[in-house]
N, C-alpha and C positions, 0 to 999 in steps of 0.2 A: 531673264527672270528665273526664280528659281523658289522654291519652296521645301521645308524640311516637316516630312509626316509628323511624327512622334519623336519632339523634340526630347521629352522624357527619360528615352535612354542614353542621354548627351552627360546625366550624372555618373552613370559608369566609367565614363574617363576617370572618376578619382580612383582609380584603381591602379592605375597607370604607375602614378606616381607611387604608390603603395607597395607595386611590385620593385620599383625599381627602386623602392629603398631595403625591400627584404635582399633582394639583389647583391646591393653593395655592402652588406652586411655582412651579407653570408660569404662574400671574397672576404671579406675585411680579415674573417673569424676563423677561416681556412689560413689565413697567412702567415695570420700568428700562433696558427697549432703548428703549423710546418714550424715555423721558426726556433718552436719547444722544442721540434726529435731533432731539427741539427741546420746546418749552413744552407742559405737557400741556392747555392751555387754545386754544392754537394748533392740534394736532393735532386736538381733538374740534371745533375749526370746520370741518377739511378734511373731515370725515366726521362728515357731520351725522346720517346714519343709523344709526351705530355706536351700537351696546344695551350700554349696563353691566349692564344686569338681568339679560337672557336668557341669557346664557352661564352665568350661575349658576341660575337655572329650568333650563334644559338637564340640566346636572351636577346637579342634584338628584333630576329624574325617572329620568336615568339611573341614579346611585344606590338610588333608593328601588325602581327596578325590580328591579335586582343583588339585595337584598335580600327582596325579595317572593320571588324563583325560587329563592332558599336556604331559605327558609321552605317552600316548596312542593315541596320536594326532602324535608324533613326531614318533612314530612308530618303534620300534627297533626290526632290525631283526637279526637275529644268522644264520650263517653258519654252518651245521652239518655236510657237504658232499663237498666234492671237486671232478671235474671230469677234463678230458680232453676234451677238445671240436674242432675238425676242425674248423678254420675261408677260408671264401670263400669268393669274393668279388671282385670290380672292384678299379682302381686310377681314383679317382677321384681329380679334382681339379678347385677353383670356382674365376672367375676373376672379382671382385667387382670394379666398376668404382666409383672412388670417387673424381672425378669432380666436382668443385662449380655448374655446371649445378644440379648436380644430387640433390641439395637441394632445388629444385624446387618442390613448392606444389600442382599440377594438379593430382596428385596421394597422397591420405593421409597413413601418414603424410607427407612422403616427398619420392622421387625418392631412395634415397639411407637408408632411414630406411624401405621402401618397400623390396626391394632388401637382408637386413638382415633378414627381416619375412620371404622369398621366403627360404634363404639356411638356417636359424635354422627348420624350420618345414620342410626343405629335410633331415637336419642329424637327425631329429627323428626317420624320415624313414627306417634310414641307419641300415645295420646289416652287421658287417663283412669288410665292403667296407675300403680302405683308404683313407684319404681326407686332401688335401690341401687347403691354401687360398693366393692368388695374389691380391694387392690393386694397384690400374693402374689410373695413370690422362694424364698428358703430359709425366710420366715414368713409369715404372711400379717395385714393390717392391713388395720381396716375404715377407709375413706374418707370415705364420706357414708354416714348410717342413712338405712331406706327413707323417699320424699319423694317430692313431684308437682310440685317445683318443677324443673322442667326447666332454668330459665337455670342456677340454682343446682349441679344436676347437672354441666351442660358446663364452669362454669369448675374445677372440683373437678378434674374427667375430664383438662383440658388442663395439670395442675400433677403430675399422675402420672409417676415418670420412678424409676429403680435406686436414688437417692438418697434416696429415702422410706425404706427398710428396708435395714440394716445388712446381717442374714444373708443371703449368696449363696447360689445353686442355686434349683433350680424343685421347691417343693413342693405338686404339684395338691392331695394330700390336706390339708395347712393352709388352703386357698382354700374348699375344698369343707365344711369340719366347721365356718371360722367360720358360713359363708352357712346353714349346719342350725342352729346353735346361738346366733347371734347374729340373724338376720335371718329367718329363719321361725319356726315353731310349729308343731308337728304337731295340735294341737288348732284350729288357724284353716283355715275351709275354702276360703278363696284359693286361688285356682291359685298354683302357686309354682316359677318355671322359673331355674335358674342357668346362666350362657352364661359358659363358658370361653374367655377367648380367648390361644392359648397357643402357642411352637412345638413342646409335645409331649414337653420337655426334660425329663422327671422323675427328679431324683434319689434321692427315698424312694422306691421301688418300692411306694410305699403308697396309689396314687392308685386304682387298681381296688376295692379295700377299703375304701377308705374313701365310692368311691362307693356302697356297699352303704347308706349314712348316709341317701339320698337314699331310699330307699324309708321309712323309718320317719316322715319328716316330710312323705312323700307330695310331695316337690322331683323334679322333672325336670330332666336336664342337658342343654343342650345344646354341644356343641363345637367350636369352631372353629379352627383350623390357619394358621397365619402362618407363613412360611417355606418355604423349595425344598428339598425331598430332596437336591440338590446341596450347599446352605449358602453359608456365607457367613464370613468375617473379622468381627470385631467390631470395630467401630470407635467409641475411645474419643478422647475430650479431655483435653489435657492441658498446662497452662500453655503454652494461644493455640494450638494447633500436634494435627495431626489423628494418634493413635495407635493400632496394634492388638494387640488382647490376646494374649500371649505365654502359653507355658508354662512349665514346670521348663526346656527345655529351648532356651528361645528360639526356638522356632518357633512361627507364626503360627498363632494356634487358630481352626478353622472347623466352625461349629455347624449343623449339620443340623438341619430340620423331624420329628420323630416321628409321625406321623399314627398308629401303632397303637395308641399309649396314648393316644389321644383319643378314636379310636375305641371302642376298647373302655370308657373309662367315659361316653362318650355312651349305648351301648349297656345296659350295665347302669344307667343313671340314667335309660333309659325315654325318652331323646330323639332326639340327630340330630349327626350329625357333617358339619359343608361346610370345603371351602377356603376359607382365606379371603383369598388372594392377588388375587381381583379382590372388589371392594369390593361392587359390587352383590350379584352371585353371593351373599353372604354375608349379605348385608342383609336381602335377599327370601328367602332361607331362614330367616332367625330370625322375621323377621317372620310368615312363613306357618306359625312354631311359635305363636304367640304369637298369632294367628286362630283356631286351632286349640283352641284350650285354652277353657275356660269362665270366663265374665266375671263375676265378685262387683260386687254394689255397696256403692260404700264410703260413697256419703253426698250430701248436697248442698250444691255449689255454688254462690256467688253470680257471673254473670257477665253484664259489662257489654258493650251491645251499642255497641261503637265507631264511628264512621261519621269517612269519614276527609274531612277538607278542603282539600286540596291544589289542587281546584279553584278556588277562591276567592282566594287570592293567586297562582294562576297567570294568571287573566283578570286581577287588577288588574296585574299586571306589565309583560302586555302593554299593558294601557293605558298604562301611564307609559311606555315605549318608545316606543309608535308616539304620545304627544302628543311624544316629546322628536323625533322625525323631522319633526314637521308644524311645529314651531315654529321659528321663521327667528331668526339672533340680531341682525336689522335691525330700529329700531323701528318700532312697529306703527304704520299712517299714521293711521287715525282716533284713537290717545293723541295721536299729534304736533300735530295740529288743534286739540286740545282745549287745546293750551299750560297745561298742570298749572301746571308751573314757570318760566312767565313767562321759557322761553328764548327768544323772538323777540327780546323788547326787551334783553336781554343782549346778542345778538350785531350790535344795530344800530350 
């Protein structure tokens, strides 16, 4: 078994060939200047020392060195051991408001790419736990059903944006009744915490109420607030060219952060309300919800213990460097002694 870190730098190989066409070029272009001042049988008399071999030994080890330090960038590791491992953890699941509000820039870059910084750098955190994602405006639509697949999570999380769901406005109580009735169970004794992250905009006045949902499946909420009490313009796209959301009246609409209706269903869903305009601030509060709570175990894993080998074509690299520094491109005296190719009598 084997795995490659950061496959990433596996594009630097097009170098490779890049080099080795400036390479051939540059003999090409050498050959034919020689051939302008005179007979190429004439010139290798005047420089008896001159190596046709070495100059390509040279450009090979340097090569093959280029090549080893991209490999050892990309980091390939081997699995030699396989164990079983207990997973422990809580259901987690995160109700992303993607609301035209939420592309409000009072918080950089915007309300709703804040919000993706808040839950990628919570599932880094994550260990064990399982985690859902619900995207909520005037409806709410579930994303990914609960999973431990964390890559899988992130790219889901980074494809969330207003254009997922047709109906406008912000309805917390659609977010909150799917995560009860789609993604818990009041009969599973999991811990089970839903993490609002919203600027508070709600247009059903139904979010208090329907936070009452969260006691019956034994769900904790926790809430979190994106956006400045001041607000902000929204700012939309619109064929190439940057626009902001207008009203009936053509004035430029600016959406304020709510923190009391976040509040307040944090409160009644039995968890925790933070800002969450600085990211950390945010992060380590959910997180220390999510410490807090009691760990179920959901089963056993098989997990391979990697050992990573980047050492190993990082020494051969340097090897093929420092031989292509010690190798002269003059031939070597004791080959020339040895007259392989019966150039003496050649040139008598």
């Amino acid at each position: 078994m084997y795995e490659l870190e950061k496959k990433l730098y596996f594009y630097a190989l097009v170098l490779v060939p890049a080099f080795l066409g400036l390479w051939v070029y540059n003999r090409y272009w050498r050959r034919r200047k020689q051939q302008e001042f005179g007979q190429p049988d004439k010139i290798s008399y005047l420089s008896p020392d001159r190596s046709t071999f070495k100059p390509a030994l040279k450009f090979g080890l340097s090569l093959l060195g280029i090549v080893l330090l991209i490999i050892a960038l990309v980091n390939p590791k081997i699995g030699t051991t396989t164990e079983k491992v207990k997973t422990r953890g809580v259901d987690l699941v995160f109700a992303i408001d993607v609301s035209k509000s939420m592309l409000a820039n009072d918080v950089a870059p915007n309300r709703l790419e804040k919000s993706k910084q808040i839950v990628s750098q919570l599932i880094n955190r994550l260990s064990g736990d399982r985690i859902g994602l619900i995207a909520y405006s005037g409806s709410a639509f579930p994303v990914l059903p609960m999973t431990s697949d964390y890559g899988v999570a992130k790219m889901f999380l980074q494809s969330m944006s207003p254009e997922m769901i047709s109906a406008q406005g912000t309805s917390i109580d659609m977010a909150i009744q799917l995560a009860a009735t789609r993604y818990f169970n009041e009969k599973d004794k999991t811990s089970k915490i839903l993490v609002i992250l919203s600027d508070g905009e709600d247009h059903s006045n139904n979010a208090v109420a329907a936070a009452e949902i969260a006691k019956e499946v034994k769900m904790r909420i926790v809430t979190v607030g994106i956006g400045t009490e001041q607000g902000g313009p929204i700012k939309l796209m619109e064929n190439g060219s940057v626009q902001y959301l207008r009203d009936s009246n053509n004035e430029v609409v600016r959406t304020k952060r709510n923190s009391k209706i976040l509040e307040e269903v944090a409160q009644i869903g039995n968890g925790g309300y933070v800002d969450g305009n600085t990211t950390k601030t945010a992060v380590d509060f959910v997180k220390k919800q999510l410490d807090n709570s009691e760990k179920t175990e959901f089963g056993e894993s098989l997990l391979a213990d990697y050992q990573s080998q980047f050492q190993w074509f990082l020494g051969f690299a340097f090897v093929a460097l420092f031989l292509d520094l010690l190798i002269r491109e003059r031939r070597t005296a004791w080959l020339r002694k040895l007259n392989l190719f019966n150039e003496k009598n050649e040139t008598k």
